[in-house]
Biopython code that builds the backbone (N, CA, C, O; Angstrom):
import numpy as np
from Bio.PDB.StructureBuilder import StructureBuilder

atoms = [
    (1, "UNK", "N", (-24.184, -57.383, 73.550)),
    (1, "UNK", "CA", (-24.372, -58.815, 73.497)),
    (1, "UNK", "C", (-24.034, -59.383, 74.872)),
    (1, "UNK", "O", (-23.121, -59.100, 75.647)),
    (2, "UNK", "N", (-25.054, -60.287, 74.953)),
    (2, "UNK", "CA", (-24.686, -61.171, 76.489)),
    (2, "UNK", "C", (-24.383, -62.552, 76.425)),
    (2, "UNK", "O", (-25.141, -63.435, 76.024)),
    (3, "UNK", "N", (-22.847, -62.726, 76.984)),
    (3, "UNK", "CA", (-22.837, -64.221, 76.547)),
    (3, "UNK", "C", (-22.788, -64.240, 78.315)),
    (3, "UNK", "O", (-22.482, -63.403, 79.164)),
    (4, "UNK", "N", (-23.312, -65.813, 78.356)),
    (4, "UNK", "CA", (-23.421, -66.739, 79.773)),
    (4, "UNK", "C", (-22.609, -67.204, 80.353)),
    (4, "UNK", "O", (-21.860, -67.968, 79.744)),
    (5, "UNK", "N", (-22.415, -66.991, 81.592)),
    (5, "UNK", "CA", (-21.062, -67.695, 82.427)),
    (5, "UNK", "C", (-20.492, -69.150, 81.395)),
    (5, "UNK", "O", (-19.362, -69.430, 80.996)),
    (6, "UNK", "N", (-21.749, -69.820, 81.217)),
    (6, "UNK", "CA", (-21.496, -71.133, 80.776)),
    (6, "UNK", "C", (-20.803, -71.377, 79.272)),
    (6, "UNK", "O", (-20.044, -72.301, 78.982)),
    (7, "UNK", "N", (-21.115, -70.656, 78.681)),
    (7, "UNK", "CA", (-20.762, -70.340, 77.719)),
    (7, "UNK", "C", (-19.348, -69.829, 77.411)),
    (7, "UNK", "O", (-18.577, -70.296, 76.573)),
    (8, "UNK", "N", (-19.140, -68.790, 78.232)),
    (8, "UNK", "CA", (-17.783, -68.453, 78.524)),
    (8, "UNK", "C", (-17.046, -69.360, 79.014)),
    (8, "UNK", "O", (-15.959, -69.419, 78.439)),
    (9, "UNK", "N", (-17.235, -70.375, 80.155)),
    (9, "UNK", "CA", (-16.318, -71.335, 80.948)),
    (9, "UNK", "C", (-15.727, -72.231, 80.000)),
    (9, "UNK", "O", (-14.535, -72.538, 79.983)),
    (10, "UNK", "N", (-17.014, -72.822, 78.851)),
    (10, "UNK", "CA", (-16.394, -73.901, 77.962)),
    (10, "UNK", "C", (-15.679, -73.586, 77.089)),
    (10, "UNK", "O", (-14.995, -74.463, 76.562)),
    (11, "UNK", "N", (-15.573, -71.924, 76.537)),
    (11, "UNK", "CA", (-14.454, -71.085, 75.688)),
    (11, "UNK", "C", (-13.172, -71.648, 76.045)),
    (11, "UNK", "O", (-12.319, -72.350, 75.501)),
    (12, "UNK", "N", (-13.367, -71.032, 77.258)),
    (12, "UNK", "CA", (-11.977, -70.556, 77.952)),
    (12, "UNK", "C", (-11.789, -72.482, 78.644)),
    (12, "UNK", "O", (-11.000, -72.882, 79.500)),
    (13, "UNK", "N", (-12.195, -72.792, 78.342)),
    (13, "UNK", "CA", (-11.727, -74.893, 78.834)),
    (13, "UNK", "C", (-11.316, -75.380, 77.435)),
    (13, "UNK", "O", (-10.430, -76.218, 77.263)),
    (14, "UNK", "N", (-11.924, -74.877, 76.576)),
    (14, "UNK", "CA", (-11.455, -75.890, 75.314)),
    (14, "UNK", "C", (-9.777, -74.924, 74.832)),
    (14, "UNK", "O", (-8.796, -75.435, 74.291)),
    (15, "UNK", "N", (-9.943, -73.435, 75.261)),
    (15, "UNK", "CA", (-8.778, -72.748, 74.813)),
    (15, "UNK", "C", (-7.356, -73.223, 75.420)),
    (15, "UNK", "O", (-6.262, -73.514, 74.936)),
    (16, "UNK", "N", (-8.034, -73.143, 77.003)),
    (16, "UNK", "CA", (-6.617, -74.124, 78.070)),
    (16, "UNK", "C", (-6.009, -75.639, 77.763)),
    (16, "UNK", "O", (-4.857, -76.055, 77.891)),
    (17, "UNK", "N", (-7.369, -76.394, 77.250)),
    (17, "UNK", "CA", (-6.849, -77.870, 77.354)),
    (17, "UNK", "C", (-6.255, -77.901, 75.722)),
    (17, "UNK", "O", (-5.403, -78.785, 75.634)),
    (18, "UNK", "N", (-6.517, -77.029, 74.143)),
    (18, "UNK", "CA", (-6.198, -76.797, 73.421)),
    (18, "UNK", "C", (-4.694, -76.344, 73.313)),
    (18, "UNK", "O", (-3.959, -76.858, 72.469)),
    (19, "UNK", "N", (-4.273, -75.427, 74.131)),
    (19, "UNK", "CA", (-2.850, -75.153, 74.400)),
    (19, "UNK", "C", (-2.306, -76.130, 75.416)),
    (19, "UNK", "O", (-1.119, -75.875, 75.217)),
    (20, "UNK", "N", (-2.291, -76.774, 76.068)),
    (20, "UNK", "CA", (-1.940, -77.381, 76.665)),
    (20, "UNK", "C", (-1.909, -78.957, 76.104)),
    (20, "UNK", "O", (-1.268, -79.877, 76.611)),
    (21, "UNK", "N", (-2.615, -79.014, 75.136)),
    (21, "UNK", "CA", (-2.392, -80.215, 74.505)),
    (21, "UNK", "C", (-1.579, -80.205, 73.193)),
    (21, "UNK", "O", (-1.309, -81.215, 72.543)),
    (22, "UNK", "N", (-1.172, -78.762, 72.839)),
    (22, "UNK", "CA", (-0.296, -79.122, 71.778)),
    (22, "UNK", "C", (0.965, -78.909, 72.549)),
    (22, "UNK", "O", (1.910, -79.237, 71.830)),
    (23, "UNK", "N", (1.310, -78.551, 73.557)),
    (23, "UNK", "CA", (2.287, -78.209, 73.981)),
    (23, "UNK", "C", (2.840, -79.420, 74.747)),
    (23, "UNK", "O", (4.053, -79.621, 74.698)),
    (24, "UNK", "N", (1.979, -80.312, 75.512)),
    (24, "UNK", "CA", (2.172, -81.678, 75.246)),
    (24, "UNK", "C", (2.780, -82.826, 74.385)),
    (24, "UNK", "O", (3.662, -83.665, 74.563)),
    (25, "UNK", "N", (1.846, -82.470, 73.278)),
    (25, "UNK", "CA", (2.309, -83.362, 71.934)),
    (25, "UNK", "C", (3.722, -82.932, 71.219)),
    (25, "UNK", "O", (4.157, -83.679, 70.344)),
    (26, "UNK", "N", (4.315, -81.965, 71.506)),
    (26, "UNK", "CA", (5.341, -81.610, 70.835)),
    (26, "UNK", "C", (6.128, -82.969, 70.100)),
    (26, "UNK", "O", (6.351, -83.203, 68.912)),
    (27, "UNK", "N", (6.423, -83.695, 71.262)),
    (27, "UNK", "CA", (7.540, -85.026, 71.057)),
    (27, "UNK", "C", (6.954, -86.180, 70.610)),
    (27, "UNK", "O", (7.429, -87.310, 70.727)),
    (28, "UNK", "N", (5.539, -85.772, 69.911)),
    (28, "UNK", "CA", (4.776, -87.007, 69.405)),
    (28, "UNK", "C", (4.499, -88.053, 70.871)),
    (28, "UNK", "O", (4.459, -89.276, 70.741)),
    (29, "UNK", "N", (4.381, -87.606, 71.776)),
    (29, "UNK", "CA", (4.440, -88.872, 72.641)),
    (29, "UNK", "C", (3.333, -87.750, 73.697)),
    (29, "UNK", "O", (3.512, -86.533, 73.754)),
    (30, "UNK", "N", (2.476, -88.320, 74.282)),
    (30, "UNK", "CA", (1.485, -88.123, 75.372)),
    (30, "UNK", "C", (1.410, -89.007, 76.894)),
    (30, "UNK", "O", (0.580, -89.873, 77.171)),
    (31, "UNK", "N", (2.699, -88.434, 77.897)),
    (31, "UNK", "CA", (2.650, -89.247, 78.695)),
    (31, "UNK", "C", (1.085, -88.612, 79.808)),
    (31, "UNK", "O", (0.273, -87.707, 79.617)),
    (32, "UNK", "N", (1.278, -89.725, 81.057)),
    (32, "UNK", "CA", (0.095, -89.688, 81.831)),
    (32, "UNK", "C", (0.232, -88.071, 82.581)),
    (32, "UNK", "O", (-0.673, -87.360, 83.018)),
    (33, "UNK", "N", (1.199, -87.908, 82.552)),
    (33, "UNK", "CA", (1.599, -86.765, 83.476)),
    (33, "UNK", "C", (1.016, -85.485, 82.472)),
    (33, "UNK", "O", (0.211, -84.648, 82.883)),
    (34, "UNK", "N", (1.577, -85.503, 81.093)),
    (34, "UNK", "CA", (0.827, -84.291, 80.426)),
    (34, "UNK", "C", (-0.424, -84.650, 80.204)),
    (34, "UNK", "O", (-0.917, -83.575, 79.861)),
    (35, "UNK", "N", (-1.255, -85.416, 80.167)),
    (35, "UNK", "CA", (-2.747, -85.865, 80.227)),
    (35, "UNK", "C", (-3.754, -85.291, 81.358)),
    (35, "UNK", "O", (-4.916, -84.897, 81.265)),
    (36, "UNK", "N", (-2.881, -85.391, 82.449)),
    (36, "UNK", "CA", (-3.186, -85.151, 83.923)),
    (36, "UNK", "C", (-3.375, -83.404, 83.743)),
    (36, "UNK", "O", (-4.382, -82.767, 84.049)),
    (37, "UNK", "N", (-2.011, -82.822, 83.118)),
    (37, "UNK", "CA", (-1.971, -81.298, 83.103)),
    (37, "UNK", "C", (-3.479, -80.664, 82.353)),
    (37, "UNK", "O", (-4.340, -79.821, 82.606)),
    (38, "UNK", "N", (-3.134, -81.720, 81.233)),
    (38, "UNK", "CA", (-4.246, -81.196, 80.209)),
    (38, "UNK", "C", (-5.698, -80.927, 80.842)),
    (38, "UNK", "O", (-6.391, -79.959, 80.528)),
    (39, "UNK", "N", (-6.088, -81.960, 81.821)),
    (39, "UNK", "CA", (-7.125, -81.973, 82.655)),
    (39, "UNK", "C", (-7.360, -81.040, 83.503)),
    (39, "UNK", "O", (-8.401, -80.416, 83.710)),
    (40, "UNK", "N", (-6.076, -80.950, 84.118)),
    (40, "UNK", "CA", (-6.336, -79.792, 85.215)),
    (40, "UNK", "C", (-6.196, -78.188, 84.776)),
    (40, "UNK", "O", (-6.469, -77.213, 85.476)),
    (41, "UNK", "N", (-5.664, -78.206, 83.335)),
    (41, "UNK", "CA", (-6.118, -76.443, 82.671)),
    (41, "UNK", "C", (-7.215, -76.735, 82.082)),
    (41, "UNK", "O", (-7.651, -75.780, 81.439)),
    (42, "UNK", "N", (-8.005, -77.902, 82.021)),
    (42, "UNK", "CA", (-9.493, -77.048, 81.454)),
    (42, "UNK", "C", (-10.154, -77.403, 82.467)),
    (42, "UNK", "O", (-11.314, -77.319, 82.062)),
    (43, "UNK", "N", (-10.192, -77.746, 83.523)),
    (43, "UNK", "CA", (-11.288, -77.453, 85.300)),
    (43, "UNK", "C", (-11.298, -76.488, 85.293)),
    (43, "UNK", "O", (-12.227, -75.681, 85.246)),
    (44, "UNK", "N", (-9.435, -76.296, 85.375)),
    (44, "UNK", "CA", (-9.279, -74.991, 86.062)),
    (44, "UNK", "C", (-9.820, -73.614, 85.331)),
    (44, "UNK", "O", (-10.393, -72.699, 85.922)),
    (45, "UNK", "N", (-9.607, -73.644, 84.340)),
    (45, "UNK", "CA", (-10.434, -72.444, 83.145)),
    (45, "UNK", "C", (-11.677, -72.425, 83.769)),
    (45, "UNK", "O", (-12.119, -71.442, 84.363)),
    (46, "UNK", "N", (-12.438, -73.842, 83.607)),
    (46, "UNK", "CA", (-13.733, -73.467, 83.807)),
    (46, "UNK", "C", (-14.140, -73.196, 85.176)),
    (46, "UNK", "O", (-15.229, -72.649, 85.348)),
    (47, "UNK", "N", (-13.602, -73.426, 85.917)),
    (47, "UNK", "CA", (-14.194, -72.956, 87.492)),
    (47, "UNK", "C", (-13.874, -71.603, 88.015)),
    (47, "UNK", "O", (-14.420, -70.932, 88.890)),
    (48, "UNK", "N", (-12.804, -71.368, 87.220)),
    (48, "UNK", "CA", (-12.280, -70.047, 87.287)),
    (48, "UNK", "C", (-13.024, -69.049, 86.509)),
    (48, "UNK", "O", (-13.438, -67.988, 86.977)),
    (49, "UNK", "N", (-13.146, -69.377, 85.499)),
    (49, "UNK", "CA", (-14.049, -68.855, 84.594)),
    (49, "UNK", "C", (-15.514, -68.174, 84.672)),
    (49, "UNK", "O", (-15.921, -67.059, 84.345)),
    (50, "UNK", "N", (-16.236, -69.495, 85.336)),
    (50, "UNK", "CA", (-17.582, -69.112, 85.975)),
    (50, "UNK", "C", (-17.752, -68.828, 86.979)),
    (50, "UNK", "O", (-18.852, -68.360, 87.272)),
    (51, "UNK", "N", (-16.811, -68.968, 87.898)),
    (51, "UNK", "CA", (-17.034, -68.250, 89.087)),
    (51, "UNK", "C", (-16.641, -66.650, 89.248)),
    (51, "UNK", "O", (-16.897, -66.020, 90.274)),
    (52, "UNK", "N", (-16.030, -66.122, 88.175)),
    (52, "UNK", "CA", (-16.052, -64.859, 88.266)),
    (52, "UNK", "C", (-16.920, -64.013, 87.729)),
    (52, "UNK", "O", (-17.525, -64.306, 86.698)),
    (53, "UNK", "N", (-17.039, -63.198, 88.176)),
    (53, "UNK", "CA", (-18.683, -62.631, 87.332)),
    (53, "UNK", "C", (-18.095, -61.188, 86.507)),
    (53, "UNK", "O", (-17.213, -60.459, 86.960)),
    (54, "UNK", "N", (-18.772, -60.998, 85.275)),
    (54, "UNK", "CA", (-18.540, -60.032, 84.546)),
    (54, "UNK", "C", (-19.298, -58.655, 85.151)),
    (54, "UNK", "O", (-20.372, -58.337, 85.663)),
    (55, "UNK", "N", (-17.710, -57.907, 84.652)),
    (55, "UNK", "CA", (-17.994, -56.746, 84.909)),
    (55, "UNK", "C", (-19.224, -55.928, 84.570)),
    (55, "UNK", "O", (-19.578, -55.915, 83.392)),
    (56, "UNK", "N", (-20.084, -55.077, 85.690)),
    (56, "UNK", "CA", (-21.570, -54.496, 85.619)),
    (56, "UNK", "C", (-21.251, -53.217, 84.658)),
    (56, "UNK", "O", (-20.312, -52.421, 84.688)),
    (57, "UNK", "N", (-22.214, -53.301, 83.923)),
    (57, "UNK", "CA", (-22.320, -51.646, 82.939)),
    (57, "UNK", "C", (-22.300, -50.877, 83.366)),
    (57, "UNK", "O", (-23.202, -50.853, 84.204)),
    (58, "UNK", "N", (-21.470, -49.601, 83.347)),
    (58, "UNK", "CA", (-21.726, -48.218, 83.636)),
    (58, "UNK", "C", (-22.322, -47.180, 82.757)),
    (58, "UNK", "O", (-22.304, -47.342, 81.536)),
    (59, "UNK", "N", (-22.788, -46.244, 83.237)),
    (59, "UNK", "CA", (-23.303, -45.353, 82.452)),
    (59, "UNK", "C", (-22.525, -44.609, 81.818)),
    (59, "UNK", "O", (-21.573, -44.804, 82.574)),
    (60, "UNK", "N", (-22.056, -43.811, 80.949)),
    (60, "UNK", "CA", (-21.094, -43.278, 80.708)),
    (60, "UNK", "C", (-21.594, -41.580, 80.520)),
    (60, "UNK", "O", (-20.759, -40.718, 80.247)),
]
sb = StructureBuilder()
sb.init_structure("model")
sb.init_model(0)
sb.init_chain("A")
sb.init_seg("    ")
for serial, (resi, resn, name, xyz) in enumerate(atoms, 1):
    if name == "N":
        sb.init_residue(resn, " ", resi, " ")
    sb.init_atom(name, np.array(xyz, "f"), 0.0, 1.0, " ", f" {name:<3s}", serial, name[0])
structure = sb.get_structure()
């Protein structure tokens, strides 16, 4: 099966800003600063994400 960079990036963005937003919410309260975090782990997933390229098949 072949999944697409793109496909993969938004996995791995909704998984980062998903943990990062409950880990946030702990204290019932969402300041600007964990909002800000939340933002910058799902860029960062996704740029990270798609810019790396999956490993090529070998023959075995």
């Amino acid at each position: 099966m072949k999944i697409s960079s793109i496909a993969k990036s938004l996995i791995a963005g909704v998984s980062a800003g998903s943990a990062a937003a409950v880990t946030a919410v702990q204290d019932s309260v969402l300041t600007t600063g964990e909002g800000v975090t939340i933002v910058l782990a799902v860029l960062g997933a996704w740029g990270i994400t798609y810019a790396v390229p999956n490993r090529p098949k070998t023959d075995a």
